[in-house]
Every structure is written in C-alpha cells, then in structure tokens.
C-alpha positions in Angstrom: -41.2 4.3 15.0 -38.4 5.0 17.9 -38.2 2.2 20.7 -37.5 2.7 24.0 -34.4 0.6 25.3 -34.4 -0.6 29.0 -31.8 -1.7 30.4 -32.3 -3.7 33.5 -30.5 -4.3 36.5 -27.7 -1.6 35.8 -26.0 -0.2 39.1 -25.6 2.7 39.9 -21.7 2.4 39.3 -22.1 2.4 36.1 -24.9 4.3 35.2 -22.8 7.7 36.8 -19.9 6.5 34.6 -22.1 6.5 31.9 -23.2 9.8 32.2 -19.5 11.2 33.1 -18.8 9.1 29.5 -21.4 10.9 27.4 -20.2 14.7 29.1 -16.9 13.5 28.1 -17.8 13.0 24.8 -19.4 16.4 24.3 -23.2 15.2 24.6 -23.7 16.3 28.6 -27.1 18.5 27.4 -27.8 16.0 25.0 -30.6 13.6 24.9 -29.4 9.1 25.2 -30.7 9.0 21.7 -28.8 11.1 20.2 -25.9 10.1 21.8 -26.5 6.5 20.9 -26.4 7.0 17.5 -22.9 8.8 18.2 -21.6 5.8 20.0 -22.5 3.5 17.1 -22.3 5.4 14.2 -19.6 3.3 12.4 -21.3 0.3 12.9 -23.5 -1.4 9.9 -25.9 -3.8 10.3 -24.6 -5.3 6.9 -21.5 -7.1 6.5 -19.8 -5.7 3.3 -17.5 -7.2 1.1 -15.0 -4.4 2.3 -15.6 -5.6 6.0 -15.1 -9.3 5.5 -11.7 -8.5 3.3 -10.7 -6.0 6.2 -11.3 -8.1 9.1 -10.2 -11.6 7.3 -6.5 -9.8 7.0 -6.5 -8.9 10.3 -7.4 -11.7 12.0 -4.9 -14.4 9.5 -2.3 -12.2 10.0 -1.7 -10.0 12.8 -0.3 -13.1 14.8 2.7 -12.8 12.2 3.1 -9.0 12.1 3.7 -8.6 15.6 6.3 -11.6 15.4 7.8 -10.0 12.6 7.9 -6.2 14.2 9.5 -7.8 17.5 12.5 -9.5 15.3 12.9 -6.1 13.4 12.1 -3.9 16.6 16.0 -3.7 17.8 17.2 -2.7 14.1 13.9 -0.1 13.6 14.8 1.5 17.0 18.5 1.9 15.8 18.3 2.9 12.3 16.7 5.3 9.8 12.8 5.9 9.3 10.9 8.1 6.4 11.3 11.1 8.1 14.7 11.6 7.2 13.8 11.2 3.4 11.3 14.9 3.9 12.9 17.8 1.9 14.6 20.4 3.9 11.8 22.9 3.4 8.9 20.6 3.0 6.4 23.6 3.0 7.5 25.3 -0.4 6.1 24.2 -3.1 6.5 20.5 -4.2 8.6 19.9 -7.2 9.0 17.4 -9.5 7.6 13.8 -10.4 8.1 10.4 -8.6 7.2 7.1 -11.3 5.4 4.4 -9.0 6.0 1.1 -10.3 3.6 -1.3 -9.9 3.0 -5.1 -11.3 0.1 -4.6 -13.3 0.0 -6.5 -16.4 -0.6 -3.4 -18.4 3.8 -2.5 -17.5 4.5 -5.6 -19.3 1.9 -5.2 -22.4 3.1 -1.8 -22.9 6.8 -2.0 -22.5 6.7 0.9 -19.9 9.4 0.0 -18.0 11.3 -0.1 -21.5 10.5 3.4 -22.4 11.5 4.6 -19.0 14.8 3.1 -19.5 15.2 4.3 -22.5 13.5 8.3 -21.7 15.2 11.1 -20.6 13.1 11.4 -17.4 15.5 12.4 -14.0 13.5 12.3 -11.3 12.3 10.0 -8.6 11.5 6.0 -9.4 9.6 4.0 -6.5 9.8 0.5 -7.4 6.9 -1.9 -5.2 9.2 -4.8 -4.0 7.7 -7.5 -7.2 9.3 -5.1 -10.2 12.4 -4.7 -8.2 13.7 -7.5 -10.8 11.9 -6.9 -13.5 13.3 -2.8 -13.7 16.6 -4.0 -12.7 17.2 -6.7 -15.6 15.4 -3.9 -17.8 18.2 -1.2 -17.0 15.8 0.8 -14.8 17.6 1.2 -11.1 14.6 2.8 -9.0 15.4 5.2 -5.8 13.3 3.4 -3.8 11.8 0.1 -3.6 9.1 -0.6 -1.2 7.7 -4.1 1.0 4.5 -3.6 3.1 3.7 -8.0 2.7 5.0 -10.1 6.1 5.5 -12.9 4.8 8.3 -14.8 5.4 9.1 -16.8 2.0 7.6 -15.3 -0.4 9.3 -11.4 -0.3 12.5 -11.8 0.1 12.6 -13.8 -3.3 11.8 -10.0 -4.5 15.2 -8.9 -3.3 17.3 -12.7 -4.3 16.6 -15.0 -1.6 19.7 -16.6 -0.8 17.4 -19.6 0.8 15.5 -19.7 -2.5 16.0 -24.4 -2.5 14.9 -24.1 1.1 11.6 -22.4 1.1 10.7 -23.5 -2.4 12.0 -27.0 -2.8 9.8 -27.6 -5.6 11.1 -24.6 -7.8 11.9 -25.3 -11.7 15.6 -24.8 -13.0 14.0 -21.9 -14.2 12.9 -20.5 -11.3 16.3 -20.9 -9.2 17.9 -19.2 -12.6 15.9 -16.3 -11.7 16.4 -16.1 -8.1 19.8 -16.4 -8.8 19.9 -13.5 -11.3 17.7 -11.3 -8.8 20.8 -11.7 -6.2 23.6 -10.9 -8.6 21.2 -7.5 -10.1 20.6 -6.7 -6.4 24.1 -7.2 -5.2 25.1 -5.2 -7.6 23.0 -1.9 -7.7 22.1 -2.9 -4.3 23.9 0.3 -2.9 22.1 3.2 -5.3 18.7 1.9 -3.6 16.7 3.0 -0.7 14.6 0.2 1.0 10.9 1.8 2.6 10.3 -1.6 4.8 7.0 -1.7 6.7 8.1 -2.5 10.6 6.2 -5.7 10.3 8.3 -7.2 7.6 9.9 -10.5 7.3 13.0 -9.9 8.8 15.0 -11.9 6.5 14.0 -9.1 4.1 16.1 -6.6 6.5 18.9 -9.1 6.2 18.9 -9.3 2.7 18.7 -5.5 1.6 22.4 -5.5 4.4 23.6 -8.3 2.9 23.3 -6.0 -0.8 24.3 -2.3 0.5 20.8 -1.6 0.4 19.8 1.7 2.9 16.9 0.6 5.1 14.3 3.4 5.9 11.8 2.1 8.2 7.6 3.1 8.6 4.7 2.1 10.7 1.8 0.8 9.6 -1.6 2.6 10.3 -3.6 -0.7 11.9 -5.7 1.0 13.7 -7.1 3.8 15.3 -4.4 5.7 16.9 -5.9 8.2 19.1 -7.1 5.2 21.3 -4.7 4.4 24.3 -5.1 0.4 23.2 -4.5 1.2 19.8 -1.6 -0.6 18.5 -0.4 1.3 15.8 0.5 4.2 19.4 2.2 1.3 20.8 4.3 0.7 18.1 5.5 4.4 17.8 5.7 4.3 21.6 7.7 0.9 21.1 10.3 2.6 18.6 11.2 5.6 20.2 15.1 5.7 21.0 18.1 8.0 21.3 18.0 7.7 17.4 14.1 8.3 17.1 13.4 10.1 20.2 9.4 10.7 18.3 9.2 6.9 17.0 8.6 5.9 13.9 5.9 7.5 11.9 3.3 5.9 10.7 2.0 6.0 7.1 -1.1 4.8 5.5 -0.3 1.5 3.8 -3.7 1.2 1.2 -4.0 -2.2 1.5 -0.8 -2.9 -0.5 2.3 -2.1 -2.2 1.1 0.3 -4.9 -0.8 2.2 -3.0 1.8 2.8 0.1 3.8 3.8 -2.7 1.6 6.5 -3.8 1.0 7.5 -0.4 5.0 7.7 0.3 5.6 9.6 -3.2 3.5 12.6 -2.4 3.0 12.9 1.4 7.1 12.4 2.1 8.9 12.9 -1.1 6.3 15.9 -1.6 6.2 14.7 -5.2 2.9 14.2 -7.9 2.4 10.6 -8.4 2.6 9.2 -11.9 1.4 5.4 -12.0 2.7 2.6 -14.6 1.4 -1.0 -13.5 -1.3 0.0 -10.7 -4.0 -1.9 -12.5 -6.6 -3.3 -9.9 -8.1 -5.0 -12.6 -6.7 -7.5 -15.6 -7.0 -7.5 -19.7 -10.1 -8.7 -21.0 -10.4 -12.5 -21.6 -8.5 -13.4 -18.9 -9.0 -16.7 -17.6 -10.7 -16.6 -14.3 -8.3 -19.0 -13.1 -5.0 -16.9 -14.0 -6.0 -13.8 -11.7 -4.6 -13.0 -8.4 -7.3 -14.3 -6.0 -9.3 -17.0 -7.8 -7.4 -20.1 -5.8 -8.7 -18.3 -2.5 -11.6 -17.3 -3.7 -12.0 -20.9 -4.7 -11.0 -22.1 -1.2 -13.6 -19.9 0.3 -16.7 -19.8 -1.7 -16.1 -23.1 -3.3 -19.0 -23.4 -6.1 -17.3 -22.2 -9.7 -20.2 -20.8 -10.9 -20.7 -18.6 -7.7 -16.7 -17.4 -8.0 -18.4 -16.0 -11.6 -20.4 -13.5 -9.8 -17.0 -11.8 -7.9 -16.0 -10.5 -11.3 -17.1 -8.2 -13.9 -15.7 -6.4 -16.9 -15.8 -3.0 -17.4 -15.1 -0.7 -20.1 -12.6 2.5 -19.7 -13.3 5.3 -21.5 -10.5 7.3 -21.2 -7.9 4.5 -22.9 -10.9 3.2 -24.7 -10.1 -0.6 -23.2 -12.3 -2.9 -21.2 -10.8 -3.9 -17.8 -11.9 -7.1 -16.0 -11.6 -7.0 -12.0 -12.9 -8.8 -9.3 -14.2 -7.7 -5.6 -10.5 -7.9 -3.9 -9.3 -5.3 -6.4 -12.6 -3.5 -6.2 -11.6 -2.8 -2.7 -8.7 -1.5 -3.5 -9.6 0.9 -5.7 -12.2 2.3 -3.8 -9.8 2.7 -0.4 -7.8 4.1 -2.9 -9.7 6.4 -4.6 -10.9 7.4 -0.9 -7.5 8.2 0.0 -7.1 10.2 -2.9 -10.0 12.3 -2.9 -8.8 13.2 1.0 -5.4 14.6 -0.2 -4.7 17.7 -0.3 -5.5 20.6 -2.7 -2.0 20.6 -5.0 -1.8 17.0 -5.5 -3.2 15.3 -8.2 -2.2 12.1 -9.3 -1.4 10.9 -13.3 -2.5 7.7 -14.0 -0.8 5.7 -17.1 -2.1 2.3 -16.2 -5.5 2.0 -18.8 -6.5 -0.8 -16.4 -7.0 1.8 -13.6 -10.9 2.1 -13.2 -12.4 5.1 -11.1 -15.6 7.5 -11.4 -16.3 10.5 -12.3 -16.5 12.9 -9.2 -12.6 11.5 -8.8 -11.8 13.3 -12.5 -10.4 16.7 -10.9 -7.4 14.4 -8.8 -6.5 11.8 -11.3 -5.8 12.8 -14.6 -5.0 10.2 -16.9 -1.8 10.4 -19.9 0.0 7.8 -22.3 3.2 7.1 -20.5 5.2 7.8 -23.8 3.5 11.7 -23.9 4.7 11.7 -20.0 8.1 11.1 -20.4 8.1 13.4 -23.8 6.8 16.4 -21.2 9.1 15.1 -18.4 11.9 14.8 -20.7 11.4 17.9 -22.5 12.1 20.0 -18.8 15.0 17.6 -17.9 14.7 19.6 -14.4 12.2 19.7 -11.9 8.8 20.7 -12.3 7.1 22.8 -9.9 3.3 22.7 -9.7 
C-alpha cells in the first residue's frame, strides 16, 4: 500500500527550491512519487557484502591517497599520462594481443610465465606491479608494469626497495636476498619498461622507477562520480592540468585492483584484446583457509573461525574441468569485473587462461577461455599482429 509522507514545518525557501530541483532534473510534469523513487533509486535498504567492502576501502584509505596524490601532484602535472601511450589512429581497427600478468597461483602451477619466455609471442606484456620480479628473474621483460595499491612499504618492495631493513626490520636473510635481486633485475631492464602509476601511489614508488630508468606514465583513479561538481575524481583532473597536460590527467577505471586496471588499460588505451595468465580471484582446492589472501582480516573482523567458514566456497569450472575455491573479497571482484566486461564494447572480447577464473554463463560471448600453450602456438604461428 503507498504512504503518504508529510513533511512538516518546511519553508517555503526550500520547498520552491525543491520544485526548481525536480524541473531540473527532468520530472517538472511529474508526480513527488515518482520523482522520489528517482532521487533514491541507488539506494538499498540492505547492506551488501559489495557495499561493506566498497565503503570499508574508502573510508581506511582515502586519508592516505590524497597524501600520496599531493607528494606526486608536482611530478603528475609535469610528466607523462596514458594518453600518450593511444595509437596514432585509435579508431581503426585494434590489432594485436596484450598478455596481463597477474599473481594468481595458477601462473606458478602452470609454468606460464615459463612458456611465455620461452614462446615466440611479440606483442604487448603488462606486468601487475607483484610479477614484476617474478617475469623478470624468469627472462620475461614486460612493456608495462602497473601499481594501483598506496601503500607506502609494501609496493615499492615490487620494484627493489632500497629501504627494504627499514620498513621490514624483521625480514629473513632470505627475504633481503630477494629484495636485493629485485633492485639489480630492475636496475637493469629498468629502462625497456613503462611504469602505469595510479596518481595516488606511494611516492617512493615514483622515486624508485627514476632511480631504475623506468618511464613514468601517470592515471587517475575513478573514485567517484565525476559529473558531480564535489566529486573528487573532477578535482583531481582539475588539479593536474598544466602547460604539459593542458586536459588533466585522465582517469581510468581501476576494478578494485591491479589485474583488473590492467585489463582495463590493455584494451581501452593500448586498443588491444586482453589475454589473462594469473587473474585467478579464487585459489586451488584444498587450500588452507589460513594461506589465502584475506583470512587474517577476515579473522580480525568477524572473529569466530567457524563463521570465517561460511565466506568461502568451492566451486567447480567446467571449462578447465578444475574446482576453484574463493571467498567473498574475490567474489567481489569478479563480479565488478565481469560487470565491467559485459559493458565494453562490441569488438573486445577477453581470453582467459587462468582455470581459476570463475564467471557465468550470460558472460560466455566476452570471455572466451584457451590453454595458454594453444595461445602462444596461435600467437606464435602469425609472429605479426593480429587484427580482429
């Protein structure tokens, strides 16, 4: 039954600005009702898993972005940004293939980033900033390597972090031997590699890709809502226009994380179809609980061990004939990513050759999933670009 709503004691101030609001807004012959449920149609009255993971980023670490975009801001305004990586005729038809590297554990159980050092394939490698090492010690130099994280300790180590004792004092021979090799791989094919660094980096990761030849090219993130005047993602692009960048730097849609900004940057800049080695969302079956990305937060938050049982479930993939276990933070991934991908457009299609990828069926026609080895036979086999 439909309920009248009184609202008492309004002036009449605001009631005319209320009614110049709704004519704004396209409803001036319409009735308050329906105009209502305009004005609050992207609000639930459930709180989703999606919303609490959404909102909880925000809110732990939007303090340290803006910090972060502030020490980079003199540096973004000055140098290069991701426009300058779009082909010179951008509307002809997109050629080619750009490998997106991600740290799933399926790349290391399969040895893909051996066969791709070993293939014939010629075309573009993106790197996500955590396989920078690992395709670097494996022979595989990547065009690109990519950082969307802020924090301060923990990415530059992805790069060699030349401060490695200071911000991890507790760090095993082992480790420091690492970090150590990182900086002498980096230093040295430092200078074939671009660097796609999210304005709201660490800035001692813009340091360190100077400090190894690396060639910055700088991005935006998409925070928020743009087309509002208080949206901060405008005042950022308003904030990095210069003689340089008289437009700003664009903004691109970051997915939530690395992989997926990747994806994103392979097809909507490099005009490129996506092919995926190590974007999992999701773990081999029988892992422990206690050895996947999120179960120390997850134990921080929901506390009872039994209850942290019900975030996960395993699920069986058809297509490589595995079963993939995953939890609720990779569950939102996938699905902003397979919402992102069903909004592309018409010629891009992604190939998937990560079998702990999980996605439905109505998503079949834009992800079409291949063994990596019978990719880089095909790619191999053209040793030119492809168009599509």
């Amino acid at each position: 039954m439909a309920r009248t709503l009184i609202i008492p004691n309004i002036t009449d101030t605001t009631f005319w600005k209320m009614m110049k609001k709704k004519e704004e807004d396209g409803f001036k012959d319409k009735d308050w009702a329906e105009y209502f449920d305009f004005l609050f149609r992207n609000v639930s009255l459930k709180t989703s898993v999606d919303d609490i993971i959404t909102r909880t980023t925000k809110e732990g670490l939007l303090e340290i972005w803006v910090q972060n975009f502030a020490d980079n801001l003199e540096h973004i305004r000055n140098g290069k940004n991701i426009s300058h990586l779009v082909p010179e005729e951008p509307d002809k038809a997109p050629k080619g293939y750009a490998v997106v590297i991600g740290r799933g554990p399926s790349v290391f159980k399969l040895k893909h980033l051996e066969m791709l050092a070993q293939s014939n394939y010629k075309d573009a490698i993106i790197a996500t900033d955590g396989m920078l090492y690992e395709c670097l010690k494996r022979g595989v130099v990547p065009d690109y390597v990519l950082s969307v994280d802020g924090n301060r300790s923990l990415i530059v180590r992805w790069y060699g972090d030349p401060n490695f004792d200071e911000h991890f004092p507790n760090a095993t021979d082992e480790e420091k031997r690492r970090n150590q090799e990182c900086i002498e791989l980096v230093n040295t094919y430092g200078k074939r590699i671009k660097a796609l660094l999210i304005t709201s980096v660490a800035h001692n990761v813009y340091e360190r890709c100077m400090e190894a030849g690396i060639d910055v090219y700088w991005f935006n993130p998409i925070f928020d809502d743009f087309r509002q005047n208080e949206s901060f993602t405008k005042l950022q692009k308003i904030m990095t226009k210069s003689e340089r960048n008289p437009h700003g730097v664009p903004a691109m849609v970051a997915g939530g994380n690395a992989g997926a900004c990747a994806w994103v940057f392979a097809h909507t800049i490099l005009r490129k179809i996506p092919v995926l080695i190590g974007i999992d969302y999701g773990y081999p079956e029988g892992t422990p609980l206690s050895e996947t990305c999120y179960y120390d937060g997850m134990k921080k938050s929901i506390g009872d061990v039994e209850k942290i049982k019900d975030a996960y479930r395993t699920v069986y993939n058809p297509f490589f004939k595995v079963n993939v276990l995953t939890d609720i933070v990779f569950e939102h991934y996938k699905k902003a990513f397979l919402d992102m991908c069903m909004r592309t457009a018409d010629w891009i299609y992604t190939i998937q050759c990560s079998p702990g990828f999980l996605f439905s069926e109505n998503t079949l026609h834009k992800i079409k999933c291949m063994d990596f080895g019978e990719f880089l036979k095909m790619a191999g086999e053209k040793n030119e670009n492809i168009v599509h």
